[in-house]
ZADO-1210 file (C-alpha; in nm, 4 decimals, padded with zeros to 6 digits):
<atoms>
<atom x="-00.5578" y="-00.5302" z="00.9031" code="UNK" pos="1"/>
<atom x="-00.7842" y="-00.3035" z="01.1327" code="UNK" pos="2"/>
<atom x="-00.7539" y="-00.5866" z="01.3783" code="UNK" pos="3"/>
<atom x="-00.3672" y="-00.6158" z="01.3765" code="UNK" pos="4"/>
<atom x="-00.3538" y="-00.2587" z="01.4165" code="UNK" pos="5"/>
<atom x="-00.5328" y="-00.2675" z="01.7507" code="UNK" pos="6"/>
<atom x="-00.3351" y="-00.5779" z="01.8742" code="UNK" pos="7"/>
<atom x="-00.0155" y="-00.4128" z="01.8254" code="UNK" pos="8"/>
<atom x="-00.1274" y="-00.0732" z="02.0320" code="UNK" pos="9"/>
<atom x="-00.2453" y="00.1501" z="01.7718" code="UNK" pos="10"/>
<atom x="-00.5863" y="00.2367" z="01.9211" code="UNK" pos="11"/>
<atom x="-00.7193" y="00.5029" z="01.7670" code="UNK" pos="12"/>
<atom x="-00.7101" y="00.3408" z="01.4031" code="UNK" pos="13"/>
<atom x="-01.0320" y="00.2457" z="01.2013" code="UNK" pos="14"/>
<atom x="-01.1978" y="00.1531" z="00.9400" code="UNK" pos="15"/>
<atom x="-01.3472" y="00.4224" z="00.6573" code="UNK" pos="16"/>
<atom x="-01.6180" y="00.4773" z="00.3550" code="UNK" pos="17"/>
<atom x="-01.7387" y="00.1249" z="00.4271" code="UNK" pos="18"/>
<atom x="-02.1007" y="00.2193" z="00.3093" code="UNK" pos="19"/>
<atom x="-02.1478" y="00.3808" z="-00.0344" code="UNK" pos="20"/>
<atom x="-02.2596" y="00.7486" z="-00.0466" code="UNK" pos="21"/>
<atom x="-02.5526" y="00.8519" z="-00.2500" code="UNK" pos="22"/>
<atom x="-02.3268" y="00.9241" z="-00.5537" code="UNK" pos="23"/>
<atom x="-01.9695" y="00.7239" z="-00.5473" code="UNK" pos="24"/>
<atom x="-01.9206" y="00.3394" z="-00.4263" code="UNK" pos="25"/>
<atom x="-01.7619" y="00.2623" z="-00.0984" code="UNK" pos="26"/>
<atom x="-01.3959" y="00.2526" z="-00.1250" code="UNK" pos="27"/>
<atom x="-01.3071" y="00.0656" z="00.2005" code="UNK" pos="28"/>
<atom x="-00.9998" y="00.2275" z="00.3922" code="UNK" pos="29"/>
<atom x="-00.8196" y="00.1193" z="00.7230" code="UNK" pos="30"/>
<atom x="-00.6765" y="00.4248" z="00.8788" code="UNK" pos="31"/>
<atom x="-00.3562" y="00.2926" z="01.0833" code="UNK" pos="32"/>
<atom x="-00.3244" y="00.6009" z="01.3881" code="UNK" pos="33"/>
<atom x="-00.2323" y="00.6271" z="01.7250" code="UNK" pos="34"/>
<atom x="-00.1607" y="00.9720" z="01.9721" code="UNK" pos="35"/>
<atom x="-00.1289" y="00.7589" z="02.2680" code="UNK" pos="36"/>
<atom x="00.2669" y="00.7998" z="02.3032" code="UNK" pos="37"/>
<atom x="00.3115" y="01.1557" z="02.1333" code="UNK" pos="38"/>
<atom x="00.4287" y="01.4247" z="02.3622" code="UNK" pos="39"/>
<atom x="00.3727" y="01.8179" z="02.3518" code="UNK" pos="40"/>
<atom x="00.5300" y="02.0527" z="02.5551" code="UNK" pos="41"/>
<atom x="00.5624" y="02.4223" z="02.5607" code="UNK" pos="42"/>
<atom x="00.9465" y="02.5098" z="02.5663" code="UNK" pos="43"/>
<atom x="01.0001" y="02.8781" z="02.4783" code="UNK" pos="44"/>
<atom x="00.8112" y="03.1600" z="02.2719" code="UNK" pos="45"/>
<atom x="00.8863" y="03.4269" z="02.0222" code="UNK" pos="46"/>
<atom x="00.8512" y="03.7965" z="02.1045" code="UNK" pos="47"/>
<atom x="00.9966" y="04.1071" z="01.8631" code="UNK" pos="48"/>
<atom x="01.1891" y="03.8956" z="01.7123" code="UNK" pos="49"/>
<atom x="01.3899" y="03.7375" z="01.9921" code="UNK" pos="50"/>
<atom x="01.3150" y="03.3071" z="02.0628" code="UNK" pos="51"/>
<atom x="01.3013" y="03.2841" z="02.4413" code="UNK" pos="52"/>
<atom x="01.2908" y="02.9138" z="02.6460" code="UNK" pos="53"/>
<atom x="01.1025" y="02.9105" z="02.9309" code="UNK" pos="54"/>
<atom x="01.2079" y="02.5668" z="03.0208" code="UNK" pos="55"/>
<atom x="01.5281" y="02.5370" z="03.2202" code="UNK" pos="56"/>
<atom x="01.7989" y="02.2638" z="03.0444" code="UNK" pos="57"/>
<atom x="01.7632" y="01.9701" z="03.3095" code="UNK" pos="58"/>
<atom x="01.3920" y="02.0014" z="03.2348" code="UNK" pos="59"/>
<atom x="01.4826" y="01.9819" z="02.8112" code="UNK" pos="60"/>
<atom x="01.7024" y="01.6665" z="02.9134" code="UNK" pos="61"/>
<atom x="01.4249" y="01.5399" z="03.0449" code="UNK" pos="62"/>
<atom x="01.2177" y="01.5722" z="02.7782" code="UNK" pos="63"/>
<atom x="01.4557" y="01.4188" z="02.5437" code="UNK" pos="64"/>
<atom x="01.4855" y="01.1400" z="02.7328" code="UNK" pos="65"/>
<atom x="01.1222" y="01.1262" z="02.7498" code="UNK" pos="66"/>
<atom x="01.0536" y="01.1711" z="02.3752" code="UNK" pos="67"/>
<atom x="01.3400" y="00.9207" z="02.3105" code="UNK" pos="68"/>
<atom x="01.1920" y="00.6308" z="02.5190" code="UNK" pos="69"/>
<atom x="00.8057" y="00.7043" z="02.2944" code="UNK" pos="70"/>
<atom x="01.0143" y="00.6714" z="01.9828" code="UNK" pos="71"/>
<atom x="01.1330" y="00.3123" z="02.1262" code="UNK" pos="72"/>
<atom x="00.7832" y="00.2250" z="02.2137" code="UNK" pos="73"/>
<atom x="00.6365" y="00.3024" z="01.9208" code="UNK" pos="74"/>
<atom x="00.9155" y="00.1241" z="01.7246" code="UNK" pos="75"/>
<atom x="00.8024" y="-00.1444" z="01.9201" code="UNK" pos="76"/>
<atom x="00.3983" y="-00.0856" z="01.7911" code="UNK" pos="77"/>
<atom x="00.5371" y="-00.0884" z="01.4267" code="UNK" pos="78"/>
<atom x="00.7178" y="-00.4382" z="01.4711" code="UNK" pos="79"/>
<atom x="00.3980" y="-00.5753" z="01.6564" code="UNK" pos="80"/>
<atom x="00.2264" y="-00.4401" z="01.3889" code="UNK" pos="81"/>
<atom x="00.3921" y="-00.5908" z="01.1261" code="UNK" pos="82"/>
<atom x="00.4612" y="-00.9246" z="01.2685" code="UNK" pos="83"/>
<atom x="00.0561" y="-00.9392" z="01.3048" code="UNK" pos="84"/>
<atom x="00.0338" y="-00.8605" z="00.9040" code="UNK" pos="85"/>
<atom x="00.2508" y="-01.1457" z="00.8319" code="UNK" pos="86"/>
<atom x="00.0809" y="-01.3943" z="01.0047" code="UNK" pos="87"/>
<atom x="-00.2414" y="-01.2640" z="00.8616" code="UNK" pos="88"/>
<atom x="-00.0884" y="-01.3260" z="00.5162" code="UNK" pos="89"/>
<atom x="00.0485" y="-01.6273" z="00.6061" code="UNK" pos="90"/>
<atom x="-00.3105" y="-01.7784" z="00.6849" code="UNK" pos="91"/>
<atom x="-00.4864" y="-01.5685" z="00.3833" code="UNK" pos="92"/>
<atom x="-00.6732" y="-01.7628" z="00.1357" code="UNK" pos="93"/>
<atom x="-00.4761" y="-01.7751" z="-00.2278" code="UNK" pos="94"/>
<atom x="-00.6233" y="-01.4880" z="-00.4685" code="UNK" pos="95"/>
<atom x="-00.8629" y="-01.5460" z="-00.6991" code="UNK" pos="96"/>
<atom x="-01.0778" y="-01.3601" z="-00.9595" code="UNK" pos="97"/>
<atom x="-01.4385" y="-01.3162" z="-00.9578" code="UNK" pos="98"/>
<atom x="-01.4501" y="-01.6257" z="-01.1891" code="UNK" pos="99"/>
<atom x="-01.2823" y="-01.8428" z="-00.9323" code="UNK" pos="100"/>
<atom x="-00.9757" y="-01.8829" z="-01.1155" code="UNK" pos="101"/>
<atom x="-00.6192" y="-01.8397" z="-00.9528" code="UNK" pos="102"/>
<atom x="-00.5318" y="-01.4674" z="-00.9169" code="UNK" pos="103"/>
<atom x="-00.2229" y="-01.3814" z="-01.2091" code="UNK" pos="104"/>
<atom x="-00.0124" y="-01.0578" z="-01.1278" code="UNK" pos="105"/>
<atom x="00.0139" y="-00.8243" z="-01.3604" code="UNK" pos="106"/>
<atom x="00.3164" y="-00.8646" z="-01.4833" code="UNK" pos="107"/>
<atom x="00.2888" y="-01.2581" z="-01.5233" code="UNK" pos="108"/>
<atom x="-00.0569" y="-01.2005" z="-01.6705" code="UNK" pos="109"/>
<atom x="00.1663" y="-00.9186" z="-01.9171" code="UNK" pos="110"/>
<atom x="00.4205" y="-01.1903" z="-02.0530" code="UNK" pos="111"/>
<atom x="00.0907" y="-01.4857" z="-02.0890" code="UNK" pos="112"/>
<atom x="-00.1426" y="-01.2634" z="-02.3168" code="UNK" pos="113"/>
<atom x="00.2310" y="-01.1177" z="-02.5191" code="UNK" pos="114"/>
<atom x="00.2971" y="-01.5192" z="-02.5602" code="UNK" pos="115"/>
<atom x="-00.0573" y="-01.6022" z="-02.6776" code="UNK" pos="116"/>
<atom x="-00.0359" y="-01.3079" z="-02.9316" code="UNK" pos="117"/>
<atom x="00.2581" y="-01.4277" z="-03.0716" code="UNK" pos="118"/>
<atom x="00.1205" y="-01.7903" z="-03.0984" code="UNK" pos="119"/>
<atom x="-00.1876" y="-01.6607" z="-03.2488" code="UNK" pos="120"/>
<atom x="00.0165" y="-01.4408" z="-03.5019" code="UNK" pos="121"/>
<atom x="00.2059" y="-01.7385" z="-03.6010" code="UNK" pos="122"/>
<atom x="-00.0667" y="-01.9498" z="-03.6427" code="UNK" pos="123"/>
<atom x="-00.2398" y="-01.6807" z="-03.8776" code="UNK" pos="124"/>
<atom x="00.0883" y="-01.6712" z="-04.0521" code="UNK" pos="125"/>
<atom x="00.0816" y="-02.0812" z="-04.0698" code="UNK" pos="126"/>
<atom x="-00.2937" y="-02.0911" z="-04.2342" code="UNK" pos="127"/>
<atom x="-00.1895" y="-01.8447" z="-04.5383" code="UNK" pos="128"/>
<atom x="-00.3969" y="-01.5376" z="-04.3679" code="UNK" pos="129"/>
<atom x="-00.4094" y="-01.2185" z="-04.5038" code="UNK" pos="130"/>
<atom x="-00.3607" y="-00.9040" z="-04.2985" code="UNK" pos="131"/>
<atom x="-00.5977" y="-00.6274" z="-04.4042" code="UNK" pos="132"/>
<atom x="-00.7054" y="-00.3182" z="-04.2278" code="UNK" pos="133"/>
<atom x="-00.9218" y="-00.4783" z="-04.0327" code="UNK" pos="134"/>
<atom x="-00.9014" y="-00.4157" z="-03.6544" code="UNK" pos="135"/>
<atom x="-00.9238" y="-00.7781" z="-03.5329" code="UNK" pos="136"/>
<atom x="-00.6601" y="-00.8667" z="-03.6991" code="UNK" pos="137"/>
<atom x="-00.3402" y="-00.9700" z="-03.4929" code="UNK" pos="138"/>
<atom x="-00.0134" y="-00.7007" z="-03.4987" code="UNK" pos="139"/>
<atom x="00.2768" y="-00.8528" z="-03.6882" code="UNK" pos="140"/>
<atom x="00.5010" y="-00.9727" z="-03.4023" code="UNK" pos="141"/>
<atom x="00.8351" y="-00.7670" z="-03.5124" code="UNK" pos="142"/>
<atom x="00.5931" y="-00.5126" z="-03.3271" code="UNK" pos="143"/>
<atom x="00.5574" y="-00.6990" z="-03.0140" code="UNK" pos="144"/>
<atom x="00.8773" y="-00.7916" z="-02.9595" code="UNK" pos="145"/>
<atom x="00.9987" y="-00.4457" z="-02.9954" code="UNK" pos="146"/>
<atom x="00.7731" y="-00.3247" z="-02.6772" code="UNK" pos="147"/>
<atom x="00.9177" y="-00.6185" z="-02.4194" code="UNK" pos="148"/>
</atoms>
């Protein structure tokens, strides 16, 4: 990401908390910044009250068209910048957990453990099983389907 950021122009972006500190883990950060097309310009002041411009109108029309032509170019940053993210997910490695298994999104993973409880309920059901008040035992699945 850091690296896509530079490509497309943003040069003053980095990377942050990459080490640990002495009493939290490192939480890894990419800070995506860039000051290299911004534009400041003194224009007018306030005194008692009254706003006054110092800058005569040809010179504001300038810097509109000045500030107007950054905006474009840094339009143009954000597309670089995002066309270099897509090919960088393009040629990322699938997900996978720490156990080498395929990554599941949440939601997927949601919907797989609802469908194994339900199989496992009915199976209970199937053997003749008792619920008690035990707390391994397996909610009654009117329950679960009520939360989907």
């Amino acid at each position: 990401m850091l690296s896509a950021a530079l490509q497309a122009g943003f040069r003053e972006s980095g990377a942050l908390n990459l080490v640990p500190s002495n009493s939290e883990l490192a939480t890894p950060m990419v800070g995506i910044r860039s000051m290299g097309l911004a534009l400041e310009s003194v224009i007018g002041f306030e005194r008692e009250g009254k706003q006054l411009c110092m800058v005569p109108e040809y010179q504001l029309g300038n810097l509109v068209e000045i500030s107007n032509d950054r905006f474009k170019e840094n339009i143009k940053r954000i597309e670089r910048f995002r066309s270099f993210l897509q090919e960088i997910g393009k040629d990322a490695p699938e997900k996978t957990s720490k156990d080498g298994e395929e990554w599941e999104d949440a939601k997927v993973r949601r919907e797989r453990k609802r469908a194994e409880g339900l199989k496992r309920a009915q199976l209970m059901k199937q053997s003749g099983h008792q619920e008690t008040d035990d707390t391994e035992d397996v909610p009654d699945t009117d329950f679960l389907e009520s939360n989907t």
